[in-house]
N, C-alpha and C positions, 0 to 999 in steps of 0.2 A: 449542408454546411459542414466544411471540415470538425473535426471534433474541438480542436481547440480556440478554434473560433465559436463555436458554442459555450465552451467553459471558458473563455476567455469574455466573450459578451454575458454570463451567467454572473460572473463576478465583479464584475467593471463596477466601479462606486459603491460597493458591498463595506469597503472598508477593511477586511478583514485582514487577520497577522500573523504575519508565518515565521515563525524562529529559528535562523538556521544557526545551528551550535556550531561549524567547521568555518567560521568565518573568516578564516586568516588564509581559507582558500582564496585562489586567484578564480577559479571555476563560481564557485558561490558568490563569489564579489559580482562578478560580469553580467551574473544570473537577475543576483539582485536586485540590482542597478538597471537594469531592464525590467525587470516587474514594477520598483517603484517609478519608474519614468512614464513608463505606460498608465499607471493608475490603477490597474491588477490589483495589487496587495500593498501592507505593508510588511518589509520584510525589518526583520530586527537580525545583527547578526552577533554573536558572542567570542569571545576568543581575547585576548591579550589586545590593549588600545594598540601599543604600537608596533607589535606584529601584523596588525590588520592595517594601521595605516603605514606601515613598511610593502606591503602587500598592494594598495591600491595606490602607492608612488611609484614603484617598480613596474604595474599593468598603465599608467598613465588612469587610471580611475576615478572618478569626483565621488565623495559618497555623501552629499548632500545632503539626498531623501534618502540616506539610509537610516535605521535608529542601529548605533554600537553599542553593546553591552559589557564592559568586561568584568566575568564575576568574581575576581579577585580583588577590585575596586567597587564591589557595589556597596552602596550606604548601609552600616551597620544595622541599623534600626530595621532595614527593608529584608537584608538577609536573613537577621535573629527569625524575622517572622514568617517566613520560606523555610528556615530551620526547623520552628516547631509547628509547622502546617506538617512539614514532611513527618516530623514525628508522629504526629496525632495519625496521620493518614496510613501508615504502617503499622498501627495500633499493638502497639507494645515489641514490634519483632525489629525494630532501629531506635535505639535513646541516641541523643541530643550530639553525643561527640561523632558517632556511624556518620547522620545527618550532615552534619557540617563539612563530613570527609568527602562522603557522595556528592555535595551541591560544589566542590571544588570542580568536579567534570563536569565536562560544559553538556554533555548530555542529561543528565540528572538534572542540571540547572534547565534546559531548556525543556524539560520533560514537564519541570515544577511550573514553569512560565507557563503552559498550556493547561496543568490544570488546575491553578490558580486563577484562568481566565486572561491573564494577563497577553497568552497568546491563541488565535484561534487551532492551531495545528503546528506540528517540526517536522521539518526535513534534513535527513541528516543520512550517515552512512558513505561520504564523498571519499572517506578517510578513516572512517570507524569500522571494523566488521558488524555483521548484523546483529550480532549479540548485547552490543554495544550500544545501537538502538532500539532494540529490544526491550531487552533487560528494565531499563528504568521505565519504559512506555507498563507491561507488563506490572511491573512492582507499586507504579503512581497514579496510570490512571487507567489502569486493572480496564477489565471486559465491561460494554456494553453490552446495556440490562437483557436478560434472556441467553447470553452469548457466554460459553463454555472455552472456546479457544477461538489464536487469532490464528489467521490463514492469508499468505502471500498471492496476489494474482498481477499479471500481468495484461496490461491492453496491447495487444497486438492490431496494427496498422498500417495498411498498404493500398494508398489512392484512397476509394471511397470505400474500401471491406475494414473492419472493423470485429475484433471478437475478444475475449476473454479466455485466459490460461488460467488454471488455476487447480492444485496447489505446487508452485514451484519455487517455493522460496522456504516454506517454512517445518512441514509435519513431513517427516521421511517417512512412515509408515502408517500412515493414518490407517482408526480400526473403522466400521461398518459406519458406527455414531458419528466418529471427526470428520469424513469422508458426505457424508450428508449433511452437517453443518457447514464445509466447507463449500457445497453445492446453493444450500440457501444463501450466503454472504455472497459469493460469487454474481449471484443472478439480481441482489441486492445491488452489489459493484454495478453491473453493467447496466441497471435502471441510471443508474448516477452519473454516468455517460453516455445516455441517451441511445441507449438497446432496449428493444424487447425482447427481455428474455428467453432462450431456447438451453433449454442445460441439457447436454449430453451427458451421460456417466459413462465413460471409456473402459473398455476392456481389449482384450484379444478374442474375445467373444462377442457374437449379438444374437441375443434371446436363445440361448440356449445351445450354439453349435458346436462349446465347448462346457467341459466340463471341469473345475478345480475348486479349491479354498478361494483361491485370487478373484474366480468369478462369482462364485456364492457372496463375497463382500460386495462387490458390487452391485448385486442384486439388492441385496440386506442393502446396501446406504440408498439404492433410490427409492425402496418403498417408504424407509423412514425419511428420504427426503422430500417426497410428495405429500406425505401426511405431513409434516412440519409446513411446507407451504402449498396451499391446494390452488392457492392463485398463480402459481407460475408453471410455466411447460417445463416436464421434466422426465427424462426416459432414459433406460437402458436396461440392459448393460450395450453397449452400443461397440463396433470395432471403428476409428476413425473413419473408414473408406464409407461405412455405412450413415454416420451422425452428419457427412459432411457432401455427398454426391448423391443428388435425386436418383439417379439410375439403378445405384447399386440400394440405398433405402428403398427403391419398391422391391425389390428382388429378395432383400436379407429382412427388413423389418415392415412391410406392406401397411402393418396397422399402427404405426408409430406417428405421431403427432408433429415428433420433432427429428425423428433421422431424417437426415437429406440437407436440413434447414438448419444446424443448431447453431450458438453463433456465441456459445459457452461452453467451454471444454473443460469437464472435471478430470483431470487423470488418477488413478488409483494409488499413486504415490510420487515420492518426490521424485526418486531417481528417472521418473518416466515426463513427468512433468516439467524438469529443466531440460533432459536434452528436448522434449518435442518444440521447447517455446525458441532453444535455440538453435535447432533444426530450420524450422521456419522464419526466423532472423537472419540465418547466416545462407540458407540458399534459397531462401522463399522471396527474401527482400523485404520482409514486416520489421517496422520500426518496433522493440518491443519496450514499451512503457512500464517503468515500476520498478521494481513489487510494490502493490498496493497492500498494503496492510488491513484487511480484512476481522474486525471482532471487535476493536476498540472500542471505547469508550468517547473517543476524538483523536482525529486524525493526526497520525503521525508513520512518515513515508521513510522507507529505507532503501536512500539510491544505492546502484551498484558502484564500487569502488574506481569502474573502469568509465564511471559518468564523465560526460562532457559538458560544456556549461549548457548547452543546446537541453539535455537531459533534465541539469538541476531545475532552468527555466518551466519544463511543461511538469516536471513531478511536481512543484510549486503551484503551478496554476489547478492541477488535478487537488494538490489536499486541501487547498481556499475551495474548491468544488464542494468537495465530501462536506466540509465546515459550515456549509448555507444550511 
């Protein structure tokens, strides 16, 4: 089964609600409006009432089973008390007026909605840079438990292949440690989308045929990634040709578990990580899914800028996934 007919049949009548803060997009609206028709989710969306329904008069849009939220008009009572949650929650480092400045942006506001419970996960970034979705995810509902940092992956998919990039959105430099946490979340990711995990740790190197700092790190994060999870396959330092072609895995790593076969691609940093995912996007032909936001505490998804409503749609159905 395609994947998002799996996460799409995982979540059907789950109920669950996804906040998207960019509401007065025309993209977001279209998106919506198809989750909740389908019975997918609920989507709540935020922004100005009558921007958003200037927005869905101009697309010809009905937003019936939408829920609209605009946080310039929400009930005083309800605000004050999003006010001082947010205070309490930042435990001394924002008093009461910071608070009320921050919950004016619809991201802080919809950051608060998720961890308030009030929504199960945000998707946002259609319109924001990723700082922007960050930043308040980060500051309000901080790392899950055991988790140090968050880490960006992408699902990459084409016909029936399926894998995981990761980290290409988020740590430009990740050291031995961040680079092996980002390997465990990763492998985590791709349970969550119905992989069994193969985690490659990529280098320019495999086992040893070269020699540097760059490959000594790679080395260092997969041992500390194997001892952090002994339940998942995980090897390297691995060269792509080798984690990813049977032929050349007998030849370069013979007693590797997972070269040939791996179906998780850690790269050793960012700048190698965004071009490889869009490398394989742009002449591979993989539709590339995400960033998925990897560390959290709950789910919350940072489209790229350059999303289409097609994009907002499956990032939506992915963080109701993550959310069960």
């Amino acid at each position: 089964m395609e994947l998002f007919e799996q996460l799409s049949t995982a979540i059907q009548g789950k109920g669950k609600t996804v906040v998207f803060p960019e509401g007065e997009d025309a993209r977001i609206q279209g998106a919506a409006i198809r989750l909740a028709n389908e019975g997918l989710l609920k989507p709540i969306l935020l922004g100005k009432q009558t921007e958003i329904e200037t927005t869905a008069k101009d697309n010809d849009f009905d937003l019936s089973n939408v829920v609209v939220v605009d946080p310039s008009t929400y009930p005083t009572e309800a605000f004050d008390k999003m006010v001082d949650a947010l205070v309490d929650r930042r435990n001394g480092k924002t008093d009461a007026a910071t608070a009320e400045k921050w919950l004016q942006d619809v991201n802080y506001f919809g950051t608060m909605m998720v961890y308030l419970g009030a929504a199960d996960g945000m998707v946002s970034g259609a319109v924001h840079p990723t700082g922007d979705t960050v930043r308040p995810a980060l500051q309000i509902i901080k790392m899950a438990k055991g988790q140090t940092r968050i880490s960006g992956a992408f699902i990459m998919q084409r016909g029936d292949e399926r894998y995981v990039f990761a980290d290409a959105a988020i740590n430009i430099s990740p050291d031995a440690a961040t680079l092996a946490e980002i390997a465990v979340q990763s492998a985590r990711t791709a349970q969550t989308f119905g992989l069994e995990p193969q985690v490659a740790m990529l280098s320019f190197s495999t086992k040893g045929s070269a020699q540097s700092p760059e490959v000594d790190k790679v080395v260092e994060a997969t041992a500390l990634a194997k001892t952090a999870a002994p339940d998942i396959a995980i090897d390297g330092e691995l060269q792509f040709d080798a984690a990813f072609v049977d032929s050349v895995a007998a030849s370069k790593a013979p007693d590797s578990k997972v070269a040939g076969h791996a179906n998780v691609f850690v790269f050793p940093d960012l700048q190698s990580g965004n071009i490889g995912y869009k490398i394989a996007q742009r002449l591979g032909g993989f539709e590339a899914i995400g960033p998925v936001l990897q560390g959290l505490a709950a789910p919350v998804a940072d489209l790229s800028r350059g999303a289409n409503e097609e994009d907002v749609y499956k990032v939506a159905i992915m963080t109701a996934a993550q959310a069960l």
